[in-house]
Residue frames as a rotation matrix with the C-alpha (Angstrom) as fourth column:
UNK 1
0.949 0.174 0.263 102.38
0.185 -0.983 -0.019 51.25
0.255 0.067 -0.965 84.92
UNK 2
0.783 -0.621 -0.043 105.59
0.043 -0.015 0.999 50.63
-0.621 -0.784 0.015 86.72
UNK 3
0.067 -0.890 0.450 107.41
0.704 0.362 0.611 49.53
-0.707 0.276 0.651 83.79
UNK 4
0.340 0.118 0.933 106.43
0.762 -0.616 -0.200 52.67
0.551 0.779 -0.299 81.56
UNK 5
0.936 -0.007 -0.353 107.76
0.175 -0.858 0.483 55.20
-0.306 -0.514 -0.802 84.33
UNK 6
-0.086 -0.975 0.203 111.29
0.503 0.134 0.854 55.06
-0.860 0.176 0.479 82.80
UNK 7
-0.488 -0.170 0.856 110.17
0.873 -0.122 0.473 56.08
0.024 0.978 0.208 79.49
UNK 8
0.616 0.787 0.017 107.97
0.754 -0.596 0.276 58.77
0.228 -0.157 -0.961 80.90
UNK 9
0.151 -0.812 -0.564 111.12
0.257 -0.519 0.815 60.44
-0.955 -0.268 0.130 82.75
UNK 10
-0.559 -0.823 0.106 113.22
0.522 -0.250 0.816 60.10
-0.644 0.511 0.569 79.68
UNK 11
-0.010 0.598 0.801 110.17
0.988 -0.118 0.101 61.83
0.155 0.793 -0.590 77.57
UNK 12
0.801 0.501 -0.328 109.91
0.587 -0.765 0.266 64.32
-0.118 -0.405 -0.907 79.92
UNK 13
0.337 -0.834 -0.437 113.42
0.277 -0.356 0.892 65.40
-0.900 -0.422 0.111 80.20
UNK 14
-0.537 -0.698 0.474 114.11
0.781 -0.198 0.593 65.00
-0.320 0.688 0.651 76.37
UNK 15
0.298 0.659 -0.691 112.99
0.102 -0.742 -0.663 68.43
-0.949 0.127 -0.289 74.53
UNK 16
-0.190 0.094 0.977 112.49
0.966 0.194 0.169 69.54
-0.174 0.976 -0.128 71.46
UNK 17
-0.616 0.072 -0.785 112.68
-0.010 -0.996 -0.084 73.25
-0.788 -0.043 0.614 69.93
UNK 18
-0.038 0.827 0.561 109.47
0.867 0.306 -0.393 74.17
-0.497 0.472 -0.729 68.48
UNK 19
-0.974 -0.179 -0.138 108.86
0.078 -0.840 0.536 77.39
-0.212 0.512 0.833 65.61
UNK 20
0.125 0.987 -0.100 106.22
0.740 -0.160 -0.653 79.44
-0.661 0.008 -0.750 65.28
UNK 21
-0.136 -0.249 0.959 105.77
0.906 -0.422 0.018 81.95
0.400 0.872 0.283 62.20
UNK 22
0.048 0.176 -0.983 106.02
0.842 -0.537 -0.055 85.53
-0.537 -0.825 -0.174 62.91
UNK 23
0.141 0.417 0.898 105.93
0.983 -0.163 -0.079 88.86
0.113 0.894 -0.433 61.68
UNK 24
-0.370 -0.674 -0.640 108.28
0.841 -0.535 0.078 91.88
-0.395 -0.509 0.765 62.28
UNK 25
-0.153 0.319 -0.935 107.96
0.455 -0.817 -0.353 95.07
-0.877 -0.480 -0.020 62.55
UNK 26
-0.512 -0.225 -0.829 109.03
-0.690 -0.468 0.553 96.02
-0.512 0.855 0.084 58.81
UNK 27
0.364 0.784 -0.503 106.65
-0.884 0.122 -0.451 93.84
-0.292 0.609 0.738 57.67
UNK 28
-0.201 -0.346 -0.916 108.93
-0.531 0.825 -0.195 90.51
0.823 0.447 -0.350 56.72
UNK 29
0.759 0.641 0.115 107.76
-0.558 0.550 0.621 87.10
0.335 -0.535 0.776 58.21
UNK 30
-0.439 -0.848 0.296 110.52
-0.868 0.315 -0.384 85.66
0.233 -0.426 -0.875 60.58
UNK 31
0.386 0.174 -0.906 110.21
0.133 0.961 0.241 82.32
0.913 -0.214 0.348 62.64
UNK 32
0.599 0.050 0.799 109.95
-0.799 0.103 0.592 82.17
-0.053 -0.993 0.102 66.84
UNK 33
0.121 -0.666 -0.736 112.43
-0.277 0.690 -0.669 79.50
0.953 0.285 -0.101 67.88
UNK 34
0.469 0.156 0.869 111.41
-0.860 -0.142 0.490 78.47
0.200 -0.977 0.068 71.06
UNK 35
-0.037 -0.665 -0.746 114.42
0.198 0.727 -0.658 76.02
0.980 -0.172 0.105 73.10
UNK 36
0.142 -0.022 0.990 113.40
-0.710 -0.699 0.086 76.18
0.690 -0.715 -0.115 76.25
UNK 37
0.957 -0.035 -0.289 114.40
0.145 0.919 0.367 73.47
0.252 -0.393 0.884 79.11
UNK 38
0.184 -0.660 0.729 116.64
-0.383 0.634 0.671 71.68
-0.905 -0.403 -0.136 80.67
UNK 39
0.639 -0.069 0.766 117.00
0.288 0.945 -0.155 69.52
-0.713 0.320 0.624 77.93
UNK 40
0.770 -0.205 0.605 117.93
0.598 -0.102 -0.795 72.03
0.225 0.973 0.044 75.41
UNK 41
-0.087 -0.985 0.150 120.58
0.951 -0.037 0.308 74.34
-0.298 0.169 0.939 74.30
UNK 42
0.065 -0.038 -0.997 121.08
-0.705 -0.709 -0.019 77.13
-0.706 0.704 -0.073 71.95
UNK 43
-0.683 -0.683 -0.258 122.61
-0.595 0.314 0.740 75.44
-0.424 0.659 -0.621 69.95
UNK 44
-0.709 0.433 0.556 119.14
0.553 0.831 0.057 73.42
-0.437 0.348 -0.829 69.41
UNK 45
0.280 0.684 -0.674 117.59
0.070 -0.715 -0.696 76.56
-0.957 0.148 -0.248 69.12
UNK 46
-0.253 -0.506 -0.825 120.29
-0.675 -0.519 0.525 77.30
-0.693 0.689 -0.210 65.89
UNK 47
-0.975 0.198 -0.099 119.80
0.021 0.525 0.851 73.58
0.220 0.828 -0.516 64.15
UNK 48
-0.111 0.981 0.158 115.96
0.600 0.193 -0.776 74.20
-0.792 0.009 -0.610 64.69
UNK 49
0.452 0.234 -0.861 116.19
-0.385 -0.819 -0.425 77.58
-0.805 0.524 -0.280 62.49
UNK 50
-0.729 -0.181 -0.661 118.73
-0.676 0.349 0.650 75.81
0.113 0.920 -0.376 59.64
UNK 51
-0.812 0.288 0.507 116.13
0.401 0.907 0.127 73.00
-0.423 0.307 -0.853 59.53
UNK 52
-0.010 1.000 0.028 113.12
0.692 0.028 -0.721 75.13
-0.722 0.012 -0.692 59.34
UNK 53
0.134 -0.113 -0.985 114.83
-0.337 -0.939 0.062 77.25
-0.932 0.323 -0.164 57.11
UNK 54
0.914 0.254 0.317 115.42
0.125 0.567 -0.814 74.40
-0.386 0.784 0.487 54.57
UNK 55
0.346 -0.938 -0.030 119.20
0.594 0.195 0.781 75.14
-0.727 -0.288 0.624 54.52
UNK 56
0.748 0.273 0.605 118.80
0.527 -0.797 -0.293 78.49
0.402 0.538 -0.741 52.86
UNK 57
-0.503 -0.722 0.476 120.36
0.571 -0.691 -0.444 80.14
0.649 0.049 0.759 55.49
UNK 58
0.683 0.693 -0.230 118.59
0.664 -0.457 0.592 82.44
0.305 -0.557 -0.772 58.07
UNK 59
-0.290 -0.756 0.587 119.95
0.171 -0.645 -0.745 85.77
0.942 -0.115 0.316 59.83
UNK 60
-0.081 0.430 -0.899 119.14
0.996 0.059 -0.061 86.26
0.027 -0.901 -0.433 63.62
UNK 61
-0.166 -0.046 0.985 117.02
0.084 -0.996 -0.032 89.40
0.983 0.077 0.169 64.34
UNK 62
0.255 -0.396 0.882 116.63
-0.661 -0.737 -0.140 88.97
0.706 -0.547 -0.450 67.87
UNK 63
-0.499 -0.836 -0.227 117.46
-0.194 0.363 -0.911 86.94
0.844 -0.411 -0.344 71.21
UNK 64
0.134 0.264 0.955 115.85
-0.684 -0.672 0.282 86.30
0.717 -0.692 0.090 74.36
UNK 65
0.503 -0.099 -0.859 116.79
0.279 0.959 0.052 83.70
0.818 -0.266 0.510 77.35
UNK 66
0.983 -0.178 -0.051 118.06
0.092 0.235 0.968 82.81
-0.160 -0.956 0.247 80.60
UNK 67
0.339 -0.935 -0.103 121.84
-0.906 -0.296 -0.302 83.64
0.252 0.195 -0.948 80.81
UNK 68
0.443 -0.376 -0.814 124.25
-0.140 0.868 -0.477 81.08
0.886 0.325 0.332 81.48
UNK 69
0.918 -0.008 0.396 125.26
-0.302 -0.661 0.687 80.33
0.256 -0.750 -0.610 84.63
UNK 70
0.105 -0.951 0.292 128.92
-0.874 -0.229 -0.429 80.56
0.475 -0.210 -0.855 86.11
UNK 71
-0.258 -0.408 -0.876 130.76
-0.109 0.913 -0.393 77.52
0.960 -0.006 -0.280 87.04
UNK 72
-0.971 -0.007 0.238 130.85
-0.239 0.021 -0.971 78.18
0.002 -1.000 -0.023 90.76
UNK 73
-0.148 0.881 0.450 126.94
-0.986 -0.096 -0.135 78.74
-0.076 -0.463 0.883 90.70
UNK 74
0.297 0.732 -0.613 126.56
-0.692 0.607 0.391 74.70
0.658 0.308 0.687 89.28
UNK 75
0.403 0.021 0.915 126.39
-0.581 0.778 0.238 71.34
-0.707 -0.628 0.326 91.25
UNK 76
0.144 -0.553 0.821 128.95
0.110 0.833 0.542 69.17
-0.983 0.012 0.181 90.24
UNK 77
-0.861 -0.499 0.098 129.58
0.138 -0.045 0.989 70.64
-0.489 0.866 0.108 86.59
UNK 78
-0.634 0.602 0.484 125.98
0.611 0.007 0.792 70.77
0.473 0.798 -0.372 85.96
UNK 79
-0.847 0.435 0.306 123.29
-0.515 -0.815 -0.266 73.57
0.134 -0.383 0.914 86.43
UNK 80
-0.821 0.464 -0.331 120.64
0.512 0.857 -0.068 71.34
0.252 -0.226 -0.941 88.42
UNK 81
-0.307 0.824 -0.476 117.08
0.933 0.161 -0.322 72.31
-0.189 -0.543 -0.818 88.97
UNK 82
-0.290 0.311 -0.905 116.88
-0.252 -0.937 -0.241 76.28
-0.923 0.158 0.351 86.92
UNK 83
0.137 0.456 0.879 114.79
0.792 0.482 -0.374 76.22
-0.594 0.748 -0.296 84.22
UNK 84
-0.870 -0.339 -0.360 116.17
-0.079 -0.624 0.777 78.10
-0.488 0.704 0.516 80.76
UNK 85
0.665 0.743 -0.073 113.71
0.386 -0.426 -0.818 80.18
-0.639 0.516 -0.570 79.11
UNK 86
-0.448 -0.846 -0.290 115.16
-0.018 -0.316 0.949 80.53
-0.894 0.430 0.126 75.63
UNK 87
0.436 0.464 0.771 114.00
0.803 0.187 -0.566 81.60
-0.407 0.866 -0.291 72.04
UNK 88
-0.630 -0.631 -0.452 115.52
0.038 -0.607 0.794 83.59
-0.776 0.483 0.406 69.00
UNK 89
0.491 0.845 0.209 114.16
0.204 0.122 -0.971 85.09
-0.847 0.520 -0.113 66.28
UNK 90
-0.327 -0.918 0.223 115.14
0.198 0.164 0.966 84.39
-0.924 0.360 0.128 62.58
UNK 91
0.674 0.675 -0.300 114.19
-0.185 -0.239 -0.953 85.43
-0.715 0.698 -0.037 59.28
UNK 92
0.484 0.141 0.864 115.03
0.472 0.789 -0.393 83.11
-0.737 0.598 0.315 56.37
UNK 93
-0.244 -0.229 -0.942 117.40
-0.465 -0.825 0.321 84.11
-0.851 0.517 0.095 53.56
């Protein structure tokens, strides 16, 4: 068990941004982009929508997520121990 706790950590820690289909007000069917973690980004949130978009293209209709936080607030260069609640919504062009 001992030797599988290493790979457990690094599972846990790595993320992965996950899409769900959706369905806006005006009636056109968008895609949820949930990137939430530590692990992730925006930016994982953006190459989740061009992948799931099939390099079409996609337009962002809205936003929602943990701001960034300000140098001063991090430990040693890194923001240590706040979890980012992040997801965007996109609708395919």
């Amino acid at each position: 068990m001992t030797k599988f706790l290493p790979l457990f950590a690094i599972l846990a820690l790595s993320g992965c941004a996950t899409s769900e289909k959706t369905y806006l007000d005006n009636g056109q069917t968008g895609l949820t982009i949930d990137c939430s973690g530590e692990a992730n980004s925006w930016a994982a949130c953006y190459e989740k929508a061009d992948a799931s978009c099939a390099g079409t293209g996609y337009r962002i209709v809205g936003t929602d997520g943990t701001p960034s936080s300000k140098e001063s607030d991090k430990t040693l260069g890194v923001d240590v121990g706040n979890y980012k609640n992040r997801s965007v919504v996109v609708v395919c062009k």
